[in-house]
PyMOL Python script that loads the backbone (N, CA, C, O; Angstrom):
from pymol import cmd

cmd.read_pdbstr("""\
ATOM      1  N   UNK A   1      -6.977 -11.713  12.169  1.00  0.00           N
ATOM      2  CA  UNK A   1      -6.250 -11.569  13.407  1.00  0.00           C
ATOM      3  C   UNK A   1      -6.231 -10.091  13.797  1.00  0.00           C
ATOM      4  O   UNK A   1      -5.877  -9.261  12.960  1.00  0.00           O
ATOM      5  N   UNK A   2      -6.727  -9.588  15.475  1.00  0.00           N
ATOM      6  CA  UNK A   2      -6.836  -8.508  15.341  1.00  0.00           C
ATOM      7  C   UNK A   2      -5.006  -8.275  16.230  1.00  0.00           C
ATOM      8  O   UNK A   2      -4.393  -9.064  16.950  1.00  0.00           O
ATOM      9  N   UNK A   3      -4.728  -7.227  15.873  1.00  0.00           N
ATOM     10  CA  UNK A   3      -2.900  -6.743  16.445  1.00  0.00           C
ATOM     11  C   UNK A   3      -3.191  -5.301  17.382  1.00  0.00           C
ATOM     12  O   UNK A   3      -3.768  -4.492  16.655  1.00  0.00           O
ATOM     13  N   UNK A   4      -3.019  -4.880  18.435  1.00  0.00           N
ATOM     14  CA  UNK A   4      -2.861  -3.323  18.915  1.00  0.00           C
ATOM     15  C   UNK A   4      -1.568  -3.287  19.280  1.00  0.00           C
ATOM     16  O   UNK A   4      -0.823  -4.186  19.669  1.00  0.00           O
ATOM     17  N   UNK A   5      -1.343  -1.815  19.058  1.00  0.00           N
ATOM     18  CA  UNK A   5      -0.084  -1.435  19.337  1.00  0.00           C
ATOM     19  C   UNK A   5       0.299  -0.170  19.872  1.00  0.00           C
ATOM     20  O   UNK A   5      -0.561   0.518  19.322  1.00  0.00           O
ATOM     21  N   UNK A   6       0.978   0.638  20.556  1.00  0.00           N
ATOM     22  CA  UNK A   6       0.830   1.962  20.935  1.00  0.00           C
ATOM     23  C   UNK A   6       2.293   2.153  20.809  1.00  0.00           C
ATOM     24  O   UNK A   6       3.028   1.280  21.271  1.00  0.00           O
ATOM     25  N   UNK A   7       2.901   3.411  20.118  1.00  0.00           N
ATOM     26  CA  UNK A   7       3.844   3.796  19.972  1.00  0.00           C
ATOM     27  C   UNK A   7       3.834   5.015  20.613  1.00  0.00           C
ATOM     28  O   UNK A   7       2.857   5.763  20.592  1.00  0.00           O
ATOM     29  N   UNK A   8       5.168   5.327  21.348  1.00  0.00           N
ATOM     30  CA  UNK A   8       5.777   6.511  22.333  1.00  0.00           C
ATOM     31  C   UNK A   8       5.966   7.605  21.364  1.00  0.00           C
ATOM     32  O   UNK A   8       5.388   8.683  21.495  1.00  0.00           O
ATOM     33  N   UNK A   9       6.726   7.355  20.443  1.00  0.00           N
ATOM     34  CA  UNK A   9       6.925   8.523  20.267  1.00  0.00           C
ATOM     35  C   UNK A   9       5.869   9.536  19.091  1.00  0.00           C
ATOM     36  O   UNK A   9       6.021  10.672  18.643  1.00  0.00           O
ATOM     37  N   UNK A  10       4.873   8.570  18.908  1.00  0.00           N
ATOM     38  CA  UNK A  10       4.184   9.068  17.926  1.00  0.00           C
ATOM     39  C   UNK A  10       2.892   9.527  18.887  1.00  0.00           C
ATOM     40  O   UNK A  10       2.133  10.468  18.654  1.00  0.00           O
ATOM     41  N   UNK A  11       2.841   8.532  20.130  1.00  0.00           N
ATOM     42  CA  UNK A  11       1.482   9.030  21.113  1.00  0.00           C
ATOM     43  C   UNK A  11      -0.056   8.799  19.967  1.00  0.00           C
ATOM     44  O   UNK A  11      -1.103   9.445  19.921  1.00  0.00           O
ATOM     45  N   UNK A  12       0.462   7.492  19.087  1.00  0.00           N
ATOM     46  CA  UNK A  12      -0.340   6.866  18.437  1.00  0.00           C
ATOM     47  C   UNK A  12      -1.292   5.704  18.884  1.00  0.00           C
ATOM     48  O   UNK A  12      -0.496   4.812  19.175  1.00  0.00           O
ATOM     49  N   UNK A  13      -2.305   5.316  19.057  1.00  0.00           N
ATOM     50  CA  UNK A  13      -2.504   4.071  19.343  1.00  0.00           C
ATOM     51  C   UNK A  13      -3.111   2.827  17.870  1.00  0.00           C
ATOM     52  O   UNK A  13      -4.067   3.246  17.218  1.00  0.00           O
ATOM     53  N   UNK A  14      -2.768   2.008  17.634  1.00  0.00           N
ATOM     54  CA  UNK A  14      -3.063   1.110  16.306  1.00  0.00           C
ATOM     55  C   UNK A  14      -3.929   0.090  16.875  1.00  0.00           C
ATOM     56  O   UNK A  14      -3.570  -0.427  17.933  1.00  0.00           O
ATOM     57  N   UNK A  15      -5.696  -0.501  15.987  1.00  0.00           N
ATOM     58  CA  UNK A  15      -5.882  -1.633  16.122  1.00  0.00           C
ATOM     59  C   UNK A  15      -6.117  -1.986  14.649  1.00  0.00           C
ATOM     60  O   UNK A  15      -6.742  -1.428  13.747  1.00  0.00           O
ATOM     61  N   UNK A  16      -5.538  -2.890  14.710  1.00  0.00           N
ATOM     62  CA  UNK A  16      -5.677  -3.509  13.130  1.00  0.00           C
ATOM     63  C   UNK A  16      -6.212  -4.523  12.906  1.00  0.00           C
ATOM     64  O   UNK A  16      -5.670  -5.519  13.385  1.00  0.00           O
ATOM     65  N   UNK A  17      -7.554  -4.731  12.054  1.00  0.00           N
ATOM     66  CA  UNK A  17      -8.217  -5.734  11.820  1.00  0.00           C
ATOM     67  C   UNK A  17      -7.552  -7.061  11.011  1.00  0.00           C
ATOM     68  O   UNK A  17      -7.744  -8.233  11.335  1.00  0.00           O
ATOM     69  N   UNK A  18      -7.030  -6.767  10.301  1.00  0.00           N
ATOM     70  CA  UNK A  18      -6.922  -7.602   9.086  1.00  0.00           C
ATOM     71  C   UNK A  18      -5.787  -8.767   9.266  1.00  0.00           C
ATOM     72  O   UNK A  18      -5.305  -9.108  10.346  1.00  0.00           O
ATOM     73  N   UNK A  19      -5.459  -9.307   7.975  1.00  0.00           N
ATOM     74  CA  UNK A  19      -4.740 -10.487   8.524  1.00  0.00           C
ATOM     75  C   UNK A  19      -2.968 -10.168   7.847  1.00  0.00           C
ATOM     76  O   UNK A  19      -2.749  -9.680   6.739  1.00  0.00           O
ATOM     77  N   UNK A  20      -1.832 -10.620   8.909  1.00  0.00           N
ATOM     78  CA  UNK A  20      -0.545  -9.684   8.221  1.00  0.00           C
ATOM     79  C   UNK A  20      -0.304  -9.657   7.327  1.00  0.00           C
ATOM     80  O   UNK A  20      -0.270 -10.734   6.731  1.00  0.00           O
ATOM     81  N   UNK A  21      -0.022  -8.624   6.721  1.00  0.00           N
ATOM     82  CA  UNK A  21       0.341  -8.419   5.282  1.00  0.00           C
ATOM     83  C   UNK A  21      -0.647  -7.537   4.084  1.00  0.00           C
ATOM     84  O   UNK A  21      -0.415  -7.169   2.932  1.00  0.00           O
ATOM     85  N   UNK A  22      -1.702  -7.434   4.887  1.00  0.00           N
ATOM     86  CA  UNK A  22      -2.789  -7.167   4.115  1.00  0.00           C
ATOM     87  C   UNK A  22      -2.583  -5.344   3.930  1.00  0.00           C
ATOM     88  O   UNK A  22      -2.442  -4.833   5.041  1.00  0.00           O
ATOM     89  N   UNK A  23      -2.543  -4.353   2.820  1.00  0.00           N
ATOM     90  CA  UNK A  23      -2.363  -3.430   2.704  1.00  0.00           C
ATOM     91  C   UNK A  23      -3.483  -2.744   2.732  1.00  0.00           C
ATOM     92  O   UNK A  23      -4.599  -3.197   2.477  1.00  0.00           O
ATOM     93  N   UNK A  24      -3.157  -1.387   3.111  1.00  0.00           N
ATOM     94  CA  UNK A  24      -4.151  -0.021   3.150  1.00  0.00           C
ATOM     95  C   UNK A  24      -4.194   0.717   1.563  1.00  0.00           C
ATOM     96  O   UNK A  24      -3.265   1.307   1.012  1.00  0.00           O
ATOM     97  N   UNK A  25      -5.607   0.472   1.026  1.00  0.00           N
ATOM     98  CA  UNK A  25      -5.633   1.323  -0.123  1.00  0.00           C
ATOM     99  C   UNK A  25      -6.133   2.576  -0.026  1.00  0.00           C
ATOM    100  O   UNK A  25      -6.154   3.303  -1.020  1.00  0.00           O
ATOM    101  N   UNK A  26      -6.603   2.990   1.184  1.00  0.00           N
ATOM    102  CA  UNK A  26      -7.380   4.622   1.368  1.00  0.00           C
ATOM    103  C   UNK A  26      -7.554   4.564   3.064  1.00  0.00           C
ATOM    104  O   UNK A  26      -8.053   3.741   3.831  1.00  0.00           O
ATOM    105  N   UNK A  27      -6.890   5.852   3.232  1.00  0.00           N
ATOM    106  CA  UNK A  27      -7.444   5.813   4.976  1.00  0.00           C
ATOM    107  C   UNK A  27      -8.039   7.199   4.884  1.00  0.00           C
ATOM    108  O   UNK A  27      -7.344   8.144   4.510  1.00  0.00           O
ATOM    109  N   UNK A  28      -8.960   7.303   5.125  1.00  0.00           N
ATOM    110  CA  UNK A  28      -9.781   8.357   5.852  1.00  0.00           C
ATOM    111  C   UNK A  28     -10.269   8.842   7.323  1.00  0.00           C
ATOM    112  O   UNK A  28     -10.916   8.173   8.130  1.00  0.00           O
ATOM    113  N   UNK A  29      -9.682  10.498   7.506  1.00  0.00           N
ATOM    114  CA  UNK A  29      -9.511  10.784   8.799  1.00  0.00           C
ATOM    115  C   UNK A  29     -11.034  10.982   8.766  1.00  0.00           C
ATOM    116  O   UNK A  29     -11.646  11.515   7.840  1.00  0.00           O
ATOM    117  N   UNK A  30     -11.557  10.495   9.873  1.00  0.00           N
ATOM    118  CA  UNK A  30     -13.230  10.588  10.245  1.00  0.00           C
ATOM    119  C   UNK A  30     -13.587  11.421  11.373  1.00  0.00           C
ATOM    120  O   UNK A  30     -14.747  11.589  11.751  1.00  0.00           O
ATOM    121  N   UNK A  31     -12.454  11.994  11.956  1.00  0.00           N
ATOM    122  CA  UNK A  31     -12.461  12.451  13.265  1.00  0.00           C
ATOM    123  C   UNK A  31     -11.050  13.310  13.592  1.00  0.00           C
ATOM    124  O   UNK A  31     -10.054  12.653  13.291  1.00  0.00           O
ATOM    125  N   UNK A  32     -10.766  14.598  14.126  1.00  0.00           N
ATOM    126  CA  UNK A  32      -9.380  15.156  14.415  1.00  0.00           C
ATOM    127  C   UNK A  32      -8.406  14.113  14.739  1.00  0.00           C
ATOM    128  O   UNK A  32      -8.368  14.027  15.966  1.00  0.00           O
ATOM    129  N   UNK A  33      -7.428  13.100  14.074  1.00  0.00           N
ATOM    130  CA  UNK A  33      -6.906  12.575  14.462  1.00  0.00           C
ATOM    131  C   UNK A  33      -7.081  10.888  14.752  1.00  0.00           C
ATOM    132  O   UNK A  33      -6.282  10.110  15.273  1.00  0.00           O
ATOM    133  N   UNK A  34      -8.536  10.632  14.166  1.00  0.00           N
ATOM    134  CA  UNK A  34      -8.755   9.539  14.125  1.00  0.00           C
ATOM    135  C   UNK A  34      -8.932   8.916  12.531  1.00  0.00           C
ATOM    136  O   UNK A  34     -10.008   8.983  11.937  1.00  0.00           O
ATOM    137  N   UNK A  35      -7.768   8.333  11.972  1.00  0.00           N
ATOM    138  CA  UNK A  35      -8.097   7.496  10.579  1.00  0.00           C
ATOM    139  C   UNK A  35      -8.639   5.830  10.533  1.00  0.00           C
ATOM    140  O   UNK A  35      -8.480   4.946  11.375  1.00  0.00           O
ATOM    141  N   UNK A  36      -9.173   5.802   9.514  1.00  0.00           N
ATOM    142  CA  UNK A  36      -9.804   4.738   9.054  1.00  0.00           C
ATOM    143  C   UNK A  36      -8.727   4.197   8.212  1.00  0.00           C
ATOM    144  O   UNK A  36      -8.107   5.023   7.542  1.00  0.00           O
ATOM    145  N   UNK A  37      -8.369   2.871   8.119  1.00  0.00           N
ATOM    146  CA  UNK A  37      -7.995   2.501   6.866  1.00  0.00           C
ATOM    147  C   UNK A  37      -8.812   1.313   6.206  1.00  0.00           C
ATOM    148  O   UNK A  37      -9.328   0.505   6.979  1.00  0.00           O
ATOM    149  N   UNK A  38      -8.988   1.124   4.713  1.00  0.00           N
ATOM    150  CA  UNK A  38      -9.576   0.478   4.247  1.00  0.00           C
ATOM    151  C   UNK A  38      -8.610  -0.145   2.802  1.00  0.00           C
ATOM    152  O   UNK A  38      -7.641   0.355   2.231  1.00  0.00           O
ATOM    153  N   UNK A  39      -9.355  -1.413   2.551  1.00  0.00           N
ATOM    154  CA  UNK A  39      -8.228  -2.149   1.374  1.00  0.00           C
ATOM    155  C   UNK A  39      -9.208  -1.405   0.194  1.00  0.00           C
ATOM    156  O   UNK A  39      -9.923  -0.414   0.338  1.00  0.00           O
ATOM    157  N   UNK A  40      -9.027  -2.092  -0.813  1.00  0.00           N
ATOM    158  CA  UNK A  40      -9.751  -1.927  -1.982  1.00  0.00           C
ATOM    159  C   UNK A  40     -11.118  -2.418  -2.619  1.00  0.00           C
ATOM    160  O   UNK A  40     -11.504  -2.274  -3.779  1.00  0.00           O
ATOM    161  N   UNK A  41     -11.650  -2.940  -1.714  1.00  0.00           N
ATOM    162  CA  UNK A  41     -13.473  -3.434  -2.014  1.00  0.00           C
ATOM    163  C   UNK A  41     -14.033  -2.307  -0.755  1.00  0.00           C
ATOM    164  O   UNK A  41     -15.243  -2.380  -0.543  1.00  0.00           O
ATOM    165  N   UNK A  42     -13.334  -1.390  -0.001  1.00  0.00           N
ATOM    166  CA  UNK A  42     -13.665  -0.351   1.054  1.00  0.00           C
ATOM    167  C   UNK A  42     -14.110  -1.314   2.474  1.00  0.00           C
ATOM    168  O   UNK A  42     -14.843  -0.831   3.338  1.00  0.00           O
ATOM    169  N   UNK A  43     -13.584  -2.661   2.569  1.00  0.00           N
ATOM    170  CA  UNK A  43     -13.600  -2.882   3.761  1.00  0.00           C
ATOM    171  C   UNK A  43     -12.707  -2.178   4.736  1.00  0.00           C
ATOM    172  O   UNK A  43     -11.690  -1.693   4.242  1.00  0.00           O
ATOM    173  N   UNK A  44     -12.920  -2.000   6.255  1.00  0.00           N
ATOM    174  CA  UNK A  44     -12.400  -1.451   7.003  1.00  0.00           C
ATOM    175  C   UNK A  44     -11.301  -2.539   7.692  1.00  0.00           C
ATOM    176  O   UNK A  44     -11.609  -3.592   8.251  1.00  0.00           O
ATOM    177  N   UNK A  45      -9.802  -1.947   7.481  1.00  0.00           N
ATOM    178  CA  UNK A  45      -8.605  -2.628   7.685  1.00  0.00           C
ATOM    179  C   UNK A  45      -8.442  -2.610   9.326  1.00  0.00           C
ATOM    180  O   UNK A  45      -8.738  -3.537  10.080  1.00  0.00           O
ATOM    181  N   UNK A  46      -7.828  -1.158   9.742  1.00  0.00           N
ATOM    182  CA  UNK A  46      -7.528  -0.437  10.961  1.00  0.00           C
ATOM    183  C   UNK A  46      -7.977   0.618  11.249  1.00  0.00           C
ATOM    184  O   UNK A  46      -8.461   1.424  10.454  1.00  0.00           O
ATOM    185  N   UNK A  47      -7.846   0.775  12.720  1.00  0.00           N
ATOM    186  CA  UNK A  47      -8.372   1.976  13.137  1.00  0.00           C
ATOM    187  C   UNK A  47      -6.780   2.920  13.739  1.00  0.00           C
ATOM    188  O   UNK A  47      -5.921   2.246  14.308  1.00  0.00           O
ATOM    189  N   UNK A  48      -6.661   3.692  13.640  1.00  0.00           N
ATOM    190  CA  UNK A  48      -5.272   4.904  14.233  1.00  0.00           C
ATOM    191  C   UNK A  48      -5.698   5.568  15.193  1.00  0.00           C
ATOM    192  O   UNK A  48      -6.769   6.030  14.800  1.00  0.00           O
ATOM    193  N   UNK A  49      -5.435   6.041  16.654  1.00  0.00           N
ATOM    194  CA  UNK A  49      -5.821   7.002  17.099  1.00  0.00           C
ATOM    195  C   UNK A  49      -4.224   8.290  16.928  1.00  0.00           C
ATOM    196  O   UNK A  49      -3.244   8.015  16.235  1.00  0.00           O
ATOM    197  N   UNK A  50      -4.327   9.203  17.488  1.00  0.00           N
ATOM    198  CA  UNK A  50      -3.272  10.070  17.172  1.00  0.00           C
ATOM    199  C   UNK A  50      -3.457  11.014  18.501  1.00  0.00           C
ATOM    200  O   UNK A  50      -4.646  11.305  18.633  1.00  0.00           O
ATOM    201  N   UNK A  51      -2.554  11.621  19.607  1.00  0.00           N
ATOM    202  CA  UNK A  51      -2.255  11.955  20.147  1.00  0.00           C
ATOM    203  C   UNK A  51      -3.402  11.831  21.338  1.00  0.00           C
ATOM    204  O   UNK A  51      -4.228  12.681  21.673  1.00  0.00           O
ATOM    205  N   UNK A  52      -3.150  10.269  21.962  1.00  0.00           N
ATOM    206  CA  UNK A  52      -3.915   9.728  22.557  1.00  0.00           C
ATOM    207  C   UNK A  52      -3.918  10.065  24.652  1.00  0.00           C
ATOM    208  O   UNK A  52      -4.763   9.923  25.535  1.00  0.00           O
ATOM    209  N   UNK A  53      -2.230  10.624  24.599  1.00  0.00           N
ATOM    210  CA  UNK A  53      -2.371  11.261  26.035  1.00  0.00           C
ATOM    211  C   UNK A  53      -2.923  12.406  26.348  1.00  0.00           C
ATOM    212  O   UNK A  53      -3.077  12.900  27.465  1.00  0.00           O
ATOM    213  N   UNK A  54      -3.352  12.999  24.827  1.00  0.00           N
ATOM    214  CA  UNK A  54      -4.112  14.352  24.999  1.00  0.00           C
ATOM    215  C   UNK A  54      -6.087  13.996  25.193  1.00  0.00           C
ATOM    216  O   UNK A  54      -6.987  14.650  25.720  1.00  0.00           O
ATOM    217  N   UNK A  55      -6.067  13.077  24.696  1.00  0.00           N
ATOM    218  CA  UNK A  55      -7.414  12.320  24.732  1.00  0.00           C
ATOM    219  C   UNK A  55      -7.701  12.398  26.016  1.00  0.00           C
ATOM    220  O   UNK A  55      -8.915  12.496  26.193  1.00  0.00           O
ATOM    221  N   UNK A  56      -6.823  12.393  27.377  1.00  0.00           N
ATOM    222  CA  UNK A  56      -6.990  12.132  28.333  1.00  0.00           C
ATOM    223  C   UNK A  56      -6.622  10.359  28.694  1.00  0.00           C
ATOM    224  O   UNK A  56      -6.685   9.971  29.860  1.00  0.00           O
ATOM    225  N   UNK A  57      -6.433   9.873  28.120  1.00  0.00           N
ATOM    226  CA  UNK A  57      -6.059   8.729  28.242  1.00  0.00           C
ATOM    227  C   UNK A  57      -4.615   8.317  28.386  1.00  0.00           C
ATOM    228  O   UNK A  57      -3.748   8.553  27.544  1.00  0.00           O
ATOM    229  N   UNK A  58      -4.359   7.433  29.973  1.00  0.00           N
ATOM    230  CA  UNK A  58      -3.434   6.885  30.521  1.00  0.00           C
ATOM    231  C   UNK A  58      -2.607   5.487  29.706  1.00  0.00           C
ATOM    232  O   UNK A  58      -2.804   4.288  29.509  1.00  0.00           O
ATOM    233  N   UNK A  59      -1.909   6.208  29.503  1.00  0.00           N
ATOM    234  CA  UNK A  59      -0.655   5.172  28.667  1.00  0.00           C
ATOM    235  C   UNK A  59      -0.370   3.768  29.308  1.00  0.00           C
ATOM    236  O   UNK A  59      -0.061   2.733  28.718  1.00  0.00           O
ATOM    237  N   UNK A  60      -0.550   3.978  30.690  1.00  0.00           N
ATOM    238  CA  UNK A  60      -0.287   2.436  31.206  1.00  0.00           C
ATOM    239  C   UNK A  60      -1.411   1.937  31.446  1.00  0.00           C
ATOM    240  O   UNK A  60      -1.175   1.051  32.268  1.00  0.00           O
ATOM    241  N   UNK A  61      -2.774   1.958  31.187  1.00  0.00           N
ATOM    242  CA  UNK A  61      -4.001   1.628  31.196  1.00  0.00           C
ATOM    243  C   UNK A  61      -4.363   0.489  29.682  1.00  0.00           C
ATOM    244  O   UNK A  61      -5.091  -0.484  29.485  1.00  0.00           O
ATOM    245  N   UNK A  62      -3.288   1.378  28.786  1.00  0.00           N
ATOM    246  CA  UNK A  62      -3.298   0.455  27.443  1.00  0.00           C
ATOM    247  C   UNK A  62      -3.248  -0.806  27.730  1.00  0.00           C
ATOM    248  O   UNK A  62      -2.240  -1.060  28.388  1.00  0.00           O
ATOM    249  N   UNK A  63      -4.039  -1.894  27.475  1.00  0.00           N
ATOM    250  CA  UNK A  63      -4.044  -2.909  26.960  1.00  0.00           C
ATOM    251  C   UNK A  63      -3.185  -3.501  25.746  1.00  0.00           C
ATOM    252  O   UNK A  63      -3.616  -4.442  25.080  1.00  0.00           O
ATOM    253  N   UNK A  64      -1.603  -2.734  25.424  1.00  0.00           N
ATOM    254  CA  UNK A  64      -1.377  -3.461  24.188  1.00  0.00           C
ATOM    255  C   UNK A  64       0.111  -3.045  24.309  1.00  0.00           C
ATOM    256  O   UNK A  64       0.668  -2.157  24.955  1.00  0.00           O
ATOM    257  N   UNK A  65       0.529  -3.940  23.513  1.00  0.00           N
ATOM    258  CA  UNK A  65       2.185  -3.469  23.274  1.00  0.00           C
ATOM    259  C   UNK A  65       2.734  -2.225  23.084  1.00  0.00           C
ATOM    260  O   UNK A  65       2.271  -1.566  22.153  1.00  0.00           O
ATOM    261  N   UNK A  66       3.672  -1.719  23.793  1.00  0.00           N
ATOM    262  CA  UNK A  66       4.066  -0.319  23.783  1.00  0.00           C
ATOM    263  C   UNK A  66       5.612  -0.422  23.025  1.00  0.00           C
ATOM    264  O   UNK A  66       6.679  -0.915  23.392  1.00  0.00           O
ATOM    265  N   UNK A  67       5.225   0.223  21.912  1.00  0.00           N
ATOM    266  CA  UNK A  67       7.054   0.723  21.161  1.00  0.00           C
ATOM    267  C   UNK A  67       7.727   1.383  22.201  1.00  0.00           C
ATOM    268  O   UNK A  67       6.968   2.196  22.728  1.00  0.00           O
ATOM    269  N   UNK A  68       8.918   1.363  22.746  1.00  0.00           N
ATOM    270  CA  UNK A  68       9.638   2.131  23.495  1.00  0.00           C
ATOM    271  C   UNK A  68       9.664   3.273  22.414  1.00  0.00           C
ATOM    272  O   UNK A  68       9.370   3.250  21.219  1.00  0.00           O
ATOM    273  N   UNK A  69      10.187   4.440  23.369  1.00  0.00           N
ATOM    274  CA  UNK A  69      10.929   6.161  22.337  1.00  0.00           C
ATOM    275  C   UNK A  69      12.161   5.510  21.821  1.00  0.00           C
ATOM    276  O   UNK A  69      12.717   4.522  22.301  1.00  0.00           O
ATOM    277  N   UNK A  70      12.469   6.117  20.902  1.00  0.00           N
ATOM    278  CA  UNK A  70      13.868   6.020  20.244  1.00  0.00           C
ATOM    279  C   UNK A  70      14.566   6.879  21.237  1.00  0.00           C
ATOM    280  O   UNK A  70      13.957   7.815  21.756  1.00  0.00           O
ATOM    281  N   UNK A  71      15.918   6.598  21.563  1.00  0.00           N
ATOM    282  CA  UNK A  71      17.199   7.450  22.563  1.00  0.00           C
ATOM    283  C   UNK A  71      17.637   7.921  21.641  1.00  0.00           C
ATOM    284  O   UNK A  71      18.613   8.666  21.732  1.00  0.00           O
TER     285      UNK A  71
END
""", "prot")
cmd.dss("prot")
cmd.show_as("cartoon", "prot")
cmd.util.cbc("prot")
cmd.orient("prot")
């Protein structure tokens, strides 16, 4: 099941491959801000982006559930 998610206050974006519950045994950043995560046979779990309005990319363009900011 794939899940995306974009959180405010982290200006993170998440797509996660795997099925719930399934844990990250190694994530590797492959890119300024872009990690990999992988389980333990090194399949690829999720992908992270990290400060994605600096990417140039429009927050309401996301396609995916948005965490509100914490007040």
């Amino acid at each position: 099941m794939i899940t995306t998610s974009y959180d405010l206050d982290a200006d993170a974006f998440s797509l996660w491959l795997a099925p719930p519950g399934a844990v990250s045994a190694r994530t590797e950043e492959v890119a300024p801000g872009v990690m990999l995560d992988f389980d333990e046979a090194g399949e690829l779990l999720g992908i992270e982006v990290l400060s994605v309005r600096a990417r140039g990319m429009s927050v309401a363009s996301l396609p995916v559930p948005v965490r509100p900011a914490a007040e």
